[in-house]
TINU-378787 format. One line per 2 residues: number of its first residue (from 1); their letters; for each residue x, y, z of C-alpha. Coordinates in steps of 0.05 Angstrom, whole numbers, plus 32768, in hexadecimal, padded with zeros to 4 digits. Layout:
<torbas>
NUM = a = X Y Z ~ ...
</torbas>
This chain:
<torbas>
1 = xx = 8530 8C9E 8E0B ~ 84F8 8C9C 8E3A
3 = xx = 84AC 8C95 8E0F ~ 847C 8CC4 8E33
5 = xx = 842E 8CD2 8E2B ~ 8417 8D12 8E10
7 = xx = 83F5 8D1F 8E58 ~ 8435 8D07 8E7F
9 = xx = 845F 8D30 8E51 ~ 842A 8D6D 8E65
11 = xx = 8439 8D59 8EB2 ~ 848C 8D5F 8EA7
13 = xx = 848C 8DA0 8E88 ~ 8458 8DBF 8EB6
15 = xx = 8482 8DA1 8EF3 ~ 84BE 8DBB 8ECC
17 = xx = 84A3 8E00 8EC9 ~ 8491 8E09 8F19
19 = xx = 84D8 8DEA 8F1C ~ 84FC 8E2B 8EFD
21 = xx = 84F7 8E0E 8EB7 ~ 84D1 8E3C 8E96
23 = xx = 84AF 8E26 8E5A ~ 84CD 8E58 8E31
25 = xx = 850C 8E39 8E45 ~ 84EC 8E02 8E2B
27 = xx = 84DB 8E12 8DE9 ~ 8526 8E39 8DE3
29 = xx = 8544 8DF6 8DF2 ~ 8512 8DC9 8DC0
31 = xx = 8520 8E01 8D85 ~ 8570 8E00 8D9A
33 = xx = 8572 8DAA 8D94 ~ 8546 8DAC 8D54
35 = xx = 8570 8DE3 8D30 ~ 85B0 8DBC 8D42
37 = xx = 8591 8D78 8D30 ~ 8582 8D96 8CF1
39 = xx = 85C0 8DB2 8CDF ~ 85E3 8D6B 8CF4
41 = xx = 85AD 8D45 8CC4 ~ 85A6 8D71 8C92
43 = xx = 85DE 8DAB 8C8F ~ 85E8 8D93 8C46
45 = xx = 85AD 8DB0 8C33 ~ 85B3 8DF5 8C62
47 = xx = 85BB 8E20 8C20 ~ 857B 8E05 8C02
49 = xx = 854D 8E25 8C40 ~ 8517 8E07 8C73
51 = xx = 84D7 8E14 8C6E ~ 84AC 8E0E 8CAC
53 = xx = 8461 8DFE 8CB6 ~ 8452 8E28 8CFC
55 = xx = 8414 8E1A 8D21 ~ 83FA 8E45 8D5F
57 = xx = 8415 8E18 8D8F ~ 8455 8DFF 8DB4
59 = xx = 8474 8DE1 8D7B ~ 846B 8E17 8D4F
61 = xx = 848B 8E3E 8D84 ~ 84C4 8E01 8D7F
63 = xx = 84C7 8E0F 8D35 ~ 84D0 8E59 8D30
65 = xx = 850C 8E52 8D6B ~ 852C 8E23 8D3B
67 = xx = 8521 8E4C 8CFF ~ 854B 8E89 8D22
69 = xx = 8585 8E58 8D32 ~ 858B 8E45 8CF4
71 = xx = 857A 8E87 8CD1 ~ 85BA 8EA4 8CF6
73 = xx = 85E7 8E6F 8CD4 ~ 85D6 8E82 8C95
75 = xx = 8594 8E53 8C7C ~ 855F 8E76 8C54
77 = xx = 852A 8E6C 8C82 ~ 84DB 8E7D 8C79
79 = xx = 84A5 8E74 8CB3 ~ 8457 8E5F 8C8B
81 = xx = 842C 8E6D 8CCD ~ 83ED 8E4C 8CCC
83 = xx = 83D5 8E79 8D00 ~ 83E3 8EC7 8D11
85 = xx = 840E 8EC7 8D4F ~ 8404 8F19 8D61
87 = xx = 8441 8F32 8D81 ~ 8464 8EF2 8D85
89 = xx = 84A9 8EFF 8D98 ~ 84C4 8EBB 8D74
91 = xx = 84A4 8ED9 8D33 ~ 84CF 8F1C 8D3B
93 = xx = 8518 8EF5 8D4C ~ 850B 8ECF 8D12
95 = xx = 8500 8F0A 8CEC ~ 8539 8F30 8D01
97 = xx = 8563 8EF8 8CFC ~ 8558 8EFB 8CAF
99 = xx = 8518 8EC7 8CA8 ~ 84DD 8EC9 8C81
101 = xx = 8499 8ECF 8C93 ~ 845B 8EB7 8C6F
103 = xx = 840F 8EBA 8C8C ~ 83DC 8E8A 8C76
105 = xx = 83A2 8EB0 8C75 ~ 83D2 8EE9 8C55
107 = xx = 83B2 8EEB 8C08 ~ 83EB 8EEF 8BE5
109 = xx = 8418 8EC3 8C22 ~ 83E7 8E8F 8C1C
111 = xx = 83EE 8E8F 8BC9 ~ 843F 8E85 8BDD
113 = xx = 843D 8E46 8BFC ~ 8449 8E1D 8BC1
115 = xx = 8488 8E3C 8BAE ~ 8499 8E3B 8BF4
117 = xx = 8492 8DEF 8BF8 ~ 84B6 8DE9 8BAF
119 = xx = 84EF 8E17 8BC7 ~ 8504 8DF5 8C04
121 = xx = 852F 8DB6 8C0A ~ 8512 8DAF 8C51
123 = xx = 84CD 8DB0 8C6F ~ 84C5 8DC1 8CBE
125 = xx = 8482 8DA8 8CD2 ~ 846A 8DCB 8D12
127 = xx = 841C 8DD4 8D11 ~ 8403 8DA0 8D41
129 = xx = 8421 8D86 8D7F ~ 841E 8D4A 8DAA
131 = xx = 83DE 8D5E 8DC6 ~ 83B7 8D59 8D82
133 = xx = 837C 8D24 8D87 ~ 8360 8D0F 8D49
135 = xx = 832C 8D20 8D1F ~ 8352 8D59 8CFA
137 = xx = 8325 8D91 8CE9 ~ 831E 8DD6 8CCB
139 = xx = 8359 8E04 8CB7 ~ 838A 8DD6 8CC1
141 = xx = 836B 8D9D 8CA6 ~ 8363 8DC9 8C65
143 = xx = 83AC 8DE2 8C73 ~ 83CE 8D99 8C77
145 = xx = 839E 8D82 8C41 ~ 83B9 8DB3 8C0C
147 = xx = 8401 8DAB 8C27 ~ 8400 8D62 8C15
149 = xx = 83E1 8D68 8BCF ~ 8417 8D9F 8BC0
151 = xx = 8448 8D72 8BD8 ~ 8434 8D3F 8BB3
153 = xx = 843B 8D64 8B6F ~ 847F 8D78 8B77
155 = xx = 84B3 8D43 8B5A ~ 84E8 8D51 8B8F
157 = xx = 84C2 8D65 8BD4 ~ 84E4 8D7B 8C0F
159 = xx = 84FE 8D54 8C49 ~ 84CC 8D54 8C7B
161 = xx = 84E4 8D5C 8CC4 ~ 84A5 8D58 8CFC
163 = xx = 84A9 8D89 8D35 ~ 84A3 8D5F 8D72
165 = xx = 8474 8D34 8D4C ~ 8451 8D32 8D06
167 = xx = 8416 8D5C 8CFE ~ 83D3 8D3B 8D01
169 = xx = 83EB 8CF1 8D25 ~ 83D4 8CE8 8D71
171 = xx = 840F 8CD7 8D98 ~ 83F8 8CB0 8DBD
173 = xx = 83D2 8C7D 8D94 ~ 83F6 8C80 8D54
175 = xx = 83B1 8C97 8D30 ~ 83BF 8CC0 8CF9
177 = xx = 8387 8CF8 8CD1 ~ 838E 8CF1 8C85
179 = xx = 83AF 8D33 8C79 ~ 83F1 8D1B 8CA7
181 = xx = 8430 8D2E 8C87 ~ 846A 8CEA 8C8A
183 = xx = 84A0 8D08 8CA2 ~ 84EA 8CF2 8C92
185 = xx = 8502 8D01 8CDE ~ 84D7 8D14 8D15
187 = xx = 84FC 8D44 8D51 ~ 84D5 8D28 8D8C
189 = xx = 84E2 8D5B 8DCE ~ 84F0 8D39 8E0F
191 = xx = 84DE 8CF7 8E02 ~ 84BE 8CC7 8DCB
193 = xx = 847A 8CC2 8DCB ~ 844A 8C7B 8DC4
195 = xx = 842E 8C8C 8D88 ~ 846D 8C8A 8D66
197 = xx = 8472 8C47 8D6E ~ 8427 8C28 8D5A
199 = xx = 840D 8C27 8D1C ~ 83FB 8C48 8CE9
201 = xx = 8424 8C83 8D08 ~ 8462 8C62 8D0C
203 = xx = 8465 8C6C 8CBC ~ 845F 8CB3 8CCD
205 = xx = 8496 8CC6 8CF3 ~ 84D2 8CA7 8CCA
207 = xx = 8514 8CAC 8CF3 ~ 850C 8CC5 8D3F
209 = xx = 8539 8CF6 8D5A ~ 8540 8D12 8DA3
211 = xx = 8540 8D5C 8DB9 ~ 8547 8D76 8DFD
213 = xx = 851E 8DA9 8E1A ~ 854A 8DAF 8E5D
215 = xx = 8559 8D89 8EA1 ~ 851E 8D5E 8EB3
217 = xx = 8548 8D36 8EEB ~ 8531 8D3A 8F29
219 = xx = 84E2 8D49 8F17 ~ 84B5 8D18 8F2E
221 = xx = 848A 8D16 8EED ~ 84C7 8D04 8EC8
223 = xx = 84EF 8CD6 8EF1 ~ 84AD 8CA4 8F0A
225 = xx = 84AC 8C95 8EB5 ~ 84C4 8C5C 8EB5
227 = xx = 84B5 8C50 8E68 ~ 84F1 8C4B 8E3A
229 = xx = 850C 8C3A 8DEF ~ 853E 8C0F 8DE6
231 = xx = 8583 8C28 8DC1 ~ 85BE 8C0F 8DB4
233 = xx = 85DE 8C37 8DF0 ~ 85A8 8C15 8E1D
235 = xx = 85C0 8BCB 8E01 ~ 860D 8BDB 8E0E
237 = xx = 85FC 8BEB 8E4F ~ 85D8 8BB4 8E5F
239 = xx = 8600 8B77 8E42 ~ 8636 8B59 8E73
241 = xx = 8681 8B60 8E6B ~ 86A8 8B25 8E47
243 = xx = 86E6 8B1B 8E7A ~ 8722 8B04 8E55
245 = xx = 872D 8AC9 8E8C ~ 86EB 8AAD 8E82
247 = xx = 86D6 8A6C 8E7C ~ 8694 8A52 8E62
249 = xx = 8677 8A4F 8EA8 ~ 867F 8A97 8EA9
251 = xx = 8654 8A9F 8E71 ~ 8614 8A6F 8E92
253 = xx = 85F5 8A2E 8E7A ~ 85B5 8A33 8E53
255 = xx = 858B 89F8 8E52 ~ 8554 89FB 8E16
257 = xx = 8519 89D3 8E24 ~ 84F4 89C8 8DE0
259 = xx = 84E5 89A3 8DA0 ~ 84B9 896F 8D85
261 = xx = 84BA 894D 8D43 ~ 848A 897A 8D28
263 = xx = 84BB 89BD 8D36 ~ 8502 89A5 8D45
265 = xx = 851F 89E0 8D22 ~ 850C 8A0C 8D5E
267 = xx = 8537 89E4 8D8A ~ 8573 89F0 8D5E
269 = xx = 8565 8A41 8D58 ~ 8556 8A4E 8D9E
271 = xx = 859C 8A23 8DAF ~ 85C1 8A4F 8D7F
273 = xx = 85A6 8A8A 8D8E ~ 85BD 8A85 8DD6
275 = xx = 860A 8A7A 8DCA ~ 8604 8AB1 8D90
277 = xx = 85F3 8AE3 8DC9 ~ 862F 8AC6 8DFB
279 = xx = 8610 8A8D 8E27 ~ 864C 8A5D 8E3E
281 = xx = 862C 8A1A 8E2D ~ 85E3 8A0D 8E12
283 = xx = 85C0 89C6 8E17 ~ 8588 89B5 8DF9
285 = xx = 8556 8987 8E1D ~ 8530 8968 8DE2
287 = xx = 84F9 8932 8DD6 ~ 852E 88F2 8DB9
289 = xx = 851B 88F7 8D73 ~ 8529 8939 8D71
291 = xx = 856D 8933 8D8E ~ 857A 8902 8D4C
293 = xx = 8560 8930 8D21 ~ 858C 8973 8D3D
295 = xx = 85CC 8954 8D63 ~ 85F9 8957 8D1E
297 = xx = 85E3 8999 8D10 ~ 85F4 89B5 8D50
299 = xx = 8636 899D 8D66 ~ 8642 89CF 8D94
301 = xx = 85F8 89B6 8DC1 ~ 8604 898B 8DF2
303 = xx = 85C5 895E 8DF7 ~ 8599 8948 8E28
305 = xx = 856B 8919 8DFF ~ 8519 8910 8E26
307 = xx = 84E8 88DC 8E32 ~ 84BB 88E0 8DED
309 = xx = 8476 88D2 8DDD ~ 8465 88D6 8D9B
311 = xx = 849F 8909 8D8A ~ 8487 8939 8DC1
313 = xx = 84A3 893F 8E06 ~ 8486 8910 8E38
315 = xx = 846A 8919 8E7C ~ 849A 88FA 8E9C
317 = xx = 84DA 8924 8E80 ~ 84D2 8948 8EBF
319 = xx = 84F9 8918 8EE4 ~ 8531 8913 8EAE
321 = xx = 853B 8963 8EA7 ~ 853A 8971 8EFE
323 = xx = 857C 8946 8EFE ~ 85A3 8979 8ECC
325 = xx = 8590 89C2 8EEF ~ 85BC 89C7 8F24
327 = xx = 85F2 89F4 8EF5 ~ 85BE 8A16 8EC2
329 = xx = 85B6 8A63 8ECC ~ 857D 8A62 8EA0
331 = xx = 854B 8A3C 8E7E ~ 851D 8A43 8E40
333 = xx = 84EA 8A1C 8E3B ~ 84B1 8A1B 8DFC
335 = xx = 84CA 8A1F 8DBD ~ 84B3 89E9 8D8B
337 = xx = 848B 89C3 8DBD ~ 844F 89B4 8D96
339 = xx = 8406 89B0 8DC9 ~ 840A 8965 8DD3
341 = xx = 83E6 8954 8E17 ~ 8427 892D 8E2C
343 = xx = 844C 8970 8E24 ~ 841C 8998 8E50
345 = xx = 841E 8966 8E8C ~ 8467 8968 8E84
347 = xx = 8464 89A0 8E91 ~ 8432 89AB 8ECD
349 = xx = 8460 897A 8EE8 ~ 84A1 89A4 8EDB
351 = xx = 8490 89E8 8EE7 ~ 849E 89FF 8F32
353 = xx = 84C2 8A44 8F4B ~ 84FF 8A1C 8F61
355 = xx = 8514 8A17 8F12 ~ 854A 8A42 8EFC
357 = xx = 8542 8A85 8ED7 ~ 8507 8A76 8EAC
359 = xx = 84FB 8A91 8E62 ~ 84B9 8A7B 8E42
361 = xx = 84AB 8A7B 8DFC ~ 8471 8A68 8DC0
363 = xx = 8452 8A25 8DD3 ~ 8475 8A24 8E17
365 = xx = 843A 8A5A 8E26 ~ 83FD 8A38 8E03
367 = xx = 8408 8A00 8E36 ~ 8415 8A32 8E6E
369 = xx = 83D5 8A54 8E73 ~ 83B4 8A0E 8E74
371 = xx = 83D6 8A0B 8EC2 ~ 83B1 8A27 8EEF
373 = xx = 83CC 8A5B 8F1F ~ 8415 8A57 8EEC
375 = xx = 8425 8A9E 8EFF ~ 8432 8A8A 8F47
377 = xx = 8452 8A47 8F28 ~ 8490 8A64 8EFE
379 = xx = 84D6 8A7E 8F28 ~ 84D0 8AC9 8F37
381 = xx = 84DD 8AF1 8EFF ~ 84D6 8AC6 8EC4
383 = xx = 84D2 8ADC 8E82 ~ 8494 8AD1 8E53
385 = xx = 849D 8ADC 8E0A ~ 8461 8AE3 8DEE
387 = xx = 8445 8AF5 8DA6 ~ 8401 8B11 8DA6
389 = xx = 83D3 8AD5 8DA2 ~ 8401 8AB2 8DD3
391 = xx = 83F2 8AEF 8E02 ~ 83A5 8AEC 8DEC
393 = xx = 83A6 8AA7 8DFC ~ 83CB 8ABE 8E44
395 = xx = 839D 8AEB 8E4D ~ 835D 8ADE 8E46
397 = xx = 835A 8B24 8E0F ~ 8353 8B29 8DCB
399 = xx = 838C 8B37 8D99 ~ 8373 8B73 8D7C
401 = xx = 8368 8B90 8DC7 ~ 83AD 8B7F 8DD4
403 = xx = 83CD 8B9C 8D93 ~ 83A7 8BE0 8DA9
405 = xx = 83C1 8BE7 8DEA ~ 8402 8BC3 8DE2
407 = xx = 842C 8BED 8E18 ~ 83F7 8BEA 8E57
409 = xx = 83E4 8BAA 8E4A ~ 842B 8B91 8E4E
411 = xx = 843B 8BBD 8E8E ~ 83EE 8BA4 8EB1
413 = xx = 83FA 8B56 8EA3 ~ 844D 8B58 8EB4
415 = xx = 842C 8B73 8EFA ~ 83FC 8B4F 8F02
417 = xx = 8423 8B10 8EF8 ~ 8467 8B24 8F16
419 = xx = 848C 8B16 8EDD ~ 84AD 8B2C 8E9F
421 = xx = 847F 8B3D 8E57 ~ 84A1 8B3F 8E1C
423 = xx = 8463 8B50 8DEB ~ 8488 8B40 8DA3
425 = xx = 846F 8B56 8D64 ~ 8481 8BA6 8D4B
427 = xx = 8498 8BCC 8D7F ~ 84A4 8B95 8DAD
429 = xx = 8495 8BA4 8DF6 ~ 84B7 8B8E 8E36
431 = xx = 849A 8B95 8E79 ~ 84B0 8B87 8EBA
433 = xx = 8481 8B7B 8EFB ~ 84A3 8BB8 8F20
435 = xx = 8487 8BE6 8EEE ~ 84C8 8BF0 8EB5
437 = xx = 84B2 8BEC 8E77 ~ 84E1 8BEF 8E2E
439 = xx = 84C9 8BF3 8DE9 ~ 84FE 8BDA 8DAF
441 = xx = 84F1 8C0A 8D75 ~ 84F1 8BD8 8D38
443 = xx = 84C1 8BC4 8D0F ~ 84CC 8B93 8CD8
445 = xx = 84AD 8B5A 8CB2 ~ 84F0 8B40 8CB2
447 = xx = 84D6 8B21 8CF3 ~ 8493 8B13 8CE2
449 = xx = 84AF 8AC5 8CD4 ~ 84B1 8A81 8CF8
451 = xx = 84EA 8A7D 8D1D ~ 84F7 8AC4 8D2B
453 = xx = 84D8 8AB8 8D6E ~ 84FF 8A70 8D77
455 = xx = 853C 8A9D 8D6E ~ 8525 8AD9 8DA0
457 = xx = 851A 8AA5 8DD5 ~ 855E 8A81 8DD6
459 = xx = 8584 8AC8 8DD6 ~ 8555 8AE8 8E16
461 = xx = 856D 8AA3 8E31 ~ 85B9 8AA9 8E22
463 = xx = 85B7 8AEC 8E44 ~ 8590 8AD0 8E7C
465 = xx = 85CA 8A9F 8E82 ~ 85F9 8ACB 8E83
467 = xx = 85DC 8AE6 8EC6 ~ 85C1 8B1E 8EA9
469 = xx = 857D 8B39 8ECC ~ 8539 8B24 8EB7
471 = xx = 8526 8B63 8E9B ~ 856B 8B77 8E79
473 = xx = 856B 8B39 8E5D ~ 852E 8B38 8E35
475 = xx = 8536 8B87 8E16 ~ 8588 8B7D 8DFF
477 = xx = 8568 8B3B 8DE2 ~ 8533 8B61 8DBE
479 = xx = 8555 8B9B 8DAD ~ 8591 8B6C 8D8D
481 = xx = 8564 8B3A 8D67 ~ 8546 8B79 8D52
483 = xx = 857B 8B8D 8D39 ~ 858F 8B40 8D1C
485 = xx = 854C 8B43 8CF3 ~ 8569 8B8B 8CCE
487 = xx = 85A8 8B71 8CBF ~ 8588 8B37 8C9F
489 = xx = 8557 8B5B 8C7B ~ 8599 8B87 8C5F
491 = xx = 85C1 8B56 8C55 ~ 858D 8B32 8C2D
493 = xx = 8570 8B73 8C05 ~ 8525 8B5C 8C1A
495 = xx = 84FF 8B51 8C52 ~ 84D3 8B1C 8C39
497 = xx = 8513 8AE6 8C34 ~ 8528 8AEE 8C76
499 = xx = 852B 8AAB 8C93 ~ 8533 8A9D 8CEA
501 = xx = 8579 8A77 8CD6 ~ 8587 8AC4 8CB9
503 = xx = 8577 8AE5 8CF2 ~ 85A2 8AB7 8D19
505 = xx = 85E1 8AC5 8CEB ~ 85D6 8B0C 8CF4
507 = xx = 85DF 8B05 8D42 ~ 8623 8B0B 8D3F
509 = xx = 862D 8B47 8D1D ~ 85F9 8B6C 8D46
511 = xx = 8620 8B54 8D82 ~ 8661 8B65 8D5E
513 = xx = 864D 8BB0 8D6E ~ 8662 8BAB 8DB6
515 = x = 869F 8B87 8DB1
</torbas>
């Protein structure tokens, strides 16, 4: 699903329309996809009516169209318009189709709408479209205001379904007026929309749902987006095929370059993680104490223990690791590696575009930015992972500027850099230096835990391994310890005892999906 601006979406359906695609095509296809998605959610309920909220605009227009559909199999269906639309042709095919129709400003319409909203089992809202910019004022603020305490006083409320998006939120900045009605599914046309996925108007939309307005192919507004969110379909698509002659050179070496005595547990997860998601043989080049601590916990590791000063990697390790690269197909480097100064000139020592495919994570980046010119210094294409104070700390920004701006910011520094961004937190964002950029629609503080990222890291790494491409590696392993962190969170009843080692466990079901 691509993730368009409102002003790009504008673009596409004005190119659309000088393209033969009229927009009253448009709107016929929009109504068609929500009427159908409707009856596929909700056709349990078709006997106990839809009521819709119809604004003067397009998705009012969207709303009506779906109304007839489903007015001509059979739903009791009632139109409340917020605004007169004279001579509206949608208003009369809904009519004649056997629908309802209730004006606002009507007297004794208006003094209906709380029955209305108490005699429905479903609740179309289609008064403000993806062009709505906050603040929320007059009629419909008055409108939406009333609607909500109504809704509030009835003891079994209708399921709310948002036309394209919910009244009242900006879709592009997730903002959201006071009056904005949470929806239980939100029908978005086209495309998704940013706002959807920042907060607080990701509590708005509940589940997302696609509807087509018509062939876009082929227009240049729609195919330069190169913006997408990541599904399961996207992930099966992505992850490479499991021959049944394989061997574990087929499957890539990971070597894991990380731990200290202070956070030897990252070692261990990252290592995991990457034969969880395939990778034929993981080592894990560790400070020697650390090897001690791990190596009977993790028989399947091989080892290579590192030069050590005071439990942190030493400066010289460089020489120790450039003798075991020659069969790695990737390489993570970062977790657990503590600041010590040993570590960082280790690692201005190490670091050189001759290394293998390069993943780096948490620490791994604190000591990065120290290194002058380390854009320039990494192999083409590496993969940064970082939270957002490690990307403050990258970037020179604060966190809070970051956080607002999540998606440019991402696609501006992966430029910039030449390299891939994987911005974690909710919503996490990749971007790539050629301009693709994928958002993974979760959002749970079953990752909001040490470790979680530990984990992340060693599966973008497996897939690395497994020769997968820099990009495509780090959104299937988003998307999938996405995915690990629900199942955990499930599996566990709570989110708040969701522990990395969970997460971990839970990669092999995720991955159990595709076989």
């Amino acid at each position: 699903m691509k993730l368009l601006t409102t002003s790009q979406m504008r673009a596409v359906e004005q190119q659309a329309d000088a393209s033969g695609l009229s927009y009253a095509e448009m709107m016929e296809n929009a109504g068609r996809g929500l009427a159908e998605m409707i009856e596929n959610e909700y056709g349990y309920l078709s006997d106990e009516g839809i009521l819709a909220l119809v604004g003067k605009g397009n998705n009012g227009g969207d709303a009506l169209v779906a109304l007839t559909y489903l007015a001509e199999n059979d739903w009791p269906c009632t139109a409340y318009l917020a605004a007169d639309r004279p001579n509206d042709p949608l208003v009369a095919r809904l009519r004649a189709a056997g629908g309802d129709i209730l004006l606002s400003g009507a007297g004794t319409d208006a003094d209906l709408l709380p029955n209305a909203l108490a005699s429905h089992a479903l609740l179309l809202d289609g008064l403000l479209g993806t062009g709505f910019q906050l603040p929320l004022r007059g009629s419909l603020q008055k409108l939406l205001a009333k609607i909500l305490d109504l809704l509030l006083e009835l003891e079994s409320p209708p399921t709310i379904i948002a036309v394209d998006c919910p009244s009242g939120l900006d879709c592009d900045t997730g903002e959201v007026a006071p009056e904005t009605l949470t929806a239980d599914m939100t029908v978005t046309m086209a495309a998704a929309k940013p706002g959807f996925y920042a907060f607080p108007g990701a509590d708005y939309v509940g589940e997302i749902q696609l509807s087509e307005i018509g062939e876009l192919e082929g227009l240049a507004a729609w195919d330069e987006i190169q913006r997408f969110v990541v599904d399961e379909e996207t992930v099966a698509d992505l992850l490479p095929e499991r021959p049944r002659n394989a061997h574990k050179g087929t499957f890539g070496t990971v070597i894991a370059v990380a731990g200290s005595v202070n956070y030897p547990g990252a070692a261990m997860l990252a290592g995991k993680a990457a034969y969880r998601v395939g990778a034929g043989l993981v080592t894990l080049a560790v400070p020697r104490p650390v090897q001690a601590m791990l190596a009977g916990h993790f028989p399947e590791a091989t080892w290579l223990p590192l030069p050590e000063e005071e439990g942190f990697i030493a400066t010289d390790a460089d020489d120790v690791l450039r003798e075991k690269l020659e069969r790695v197909t990737a390489m993570l480097i970062g977790p657990g590696f503590g600041l010590h100064e040993s570590t960082r000139h280790f690692l201005a020592r190490f670091v050189t575009p001759e290394l293998p495919p390069l993943v780096v994570d948490a620490d791994g980046l604190k000591l990065l930015a120290q290194l002058s010119g380390w854009p320039q210094r990494l192999p083409p294409s590496s993969i940064l992972t970082p939270h957002p104070g490690e990307m403050a700390i990258l970037t020179g920004l604060m966190t809070a500027e970051l956080q607002a701006e999540r998606l440019t910011l991402a696609e501006r520094f992966a430029k910039e850099w030449g390299h891939i961004v994987v911005l974690k937190g909710a919503f996490t964002v990749i971007a790539a230096p050629d301009g693709r950029t994928a958002l993974v629609p979760v959002a749970t503080p079953a990752l909001a835990r040490a470790g979680t990222g530990d984990v992340l890291a060693g599966m973008i790494a497996g897939l690395r391994a497994q020769r997968m491409g820099a990009f495509e590696a780090a959104v299937a392993g988003v998307w999938l310890h996405g995915q690990a962190g629900i199942q955990a969170e499930n599996a566990l009843g709570n989110s708040a005892s969701v522990l990395a080692g969970d997460i971990l466990n839970e990669i092999k079901e995720v991955m159990g999906v595709f076989g």
